[in-house]
N, C-alpha and C positions, 0 to 999 in steps of 0.2 A: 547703218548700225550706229546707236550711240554711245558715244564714250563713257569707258566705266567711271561708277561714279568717285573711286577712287582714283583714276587719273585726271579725272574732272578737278577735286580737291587741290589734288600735286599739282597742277596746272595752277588753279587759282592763286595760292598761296604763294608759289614762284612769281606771280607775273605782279603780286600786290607786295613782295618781297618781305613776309611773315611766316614766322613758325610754326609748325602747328598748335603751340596753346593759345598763339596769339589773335589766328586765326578764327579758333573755336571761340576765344573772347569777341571777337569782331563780329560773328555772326549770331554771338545768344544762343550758344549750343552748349550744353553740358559737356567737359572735358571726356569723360566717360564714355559720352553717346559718339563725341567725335572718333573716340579711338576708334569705336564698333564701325564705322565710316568708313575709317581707311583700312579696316581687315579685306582681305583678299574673300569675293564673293565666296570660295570655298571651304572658307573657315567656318567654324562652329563658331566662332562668337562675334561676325559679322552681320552688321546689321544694314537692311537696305536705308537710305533716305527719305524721306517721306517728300513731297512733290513740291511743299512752301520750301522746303530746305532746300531743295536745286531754283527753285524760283529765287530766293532770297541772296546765293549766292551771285544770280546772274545778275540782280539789280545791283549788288555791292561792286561787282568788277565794272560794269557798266557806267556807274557812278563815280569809280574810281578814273576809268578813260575818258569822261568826260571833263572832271577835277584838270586832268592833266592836259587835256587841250585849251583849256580856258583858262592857266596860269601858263599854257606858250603864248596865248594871243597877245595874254597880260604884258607878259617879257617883249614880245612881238613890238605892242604898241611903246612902249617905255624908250627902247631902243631907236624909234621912229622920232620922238617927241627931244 
């Protein structure tokens, strides 16, 4: 089973350690449309994600893991030298 897409969100924004307008600014989402994001699938004014938007998250966090291993290599080598 896959994770909802609201704990998908709380998960991202936790782990890139942003708020959620700042998030929704990170990804080129409407404030708006974000909110409908993290309503609980049972609510009436819950809206699903559409398949670029979970795409697009996974390449920003992906981006972001990457960012941070290749400024430890950075420190890594500095330290060395």
């Amino acid at each position: 089973m896959s994770l909802p897409q609201q704990d998908f969100l709380r998960d991202a924004m936790l782990e890139l350690g942003l708020t959620r307008e700042a998030f929704a600014k990170r990804i080129g989402a409407p404030w708006e449309t974000f909110k409908k994001w993290l309503l609980p699938a049972e609510s009436g004014g819950s809206r699903e994600m559409p398949a670029i938007a979970w795409a697009l998250v996974r390449e920003v966090l992906e981006h972001e893991r990457l960012k941070r291993e290749c400024e430890a290599l950075k420190t890594k080598a500095k330290k060395k030298s």
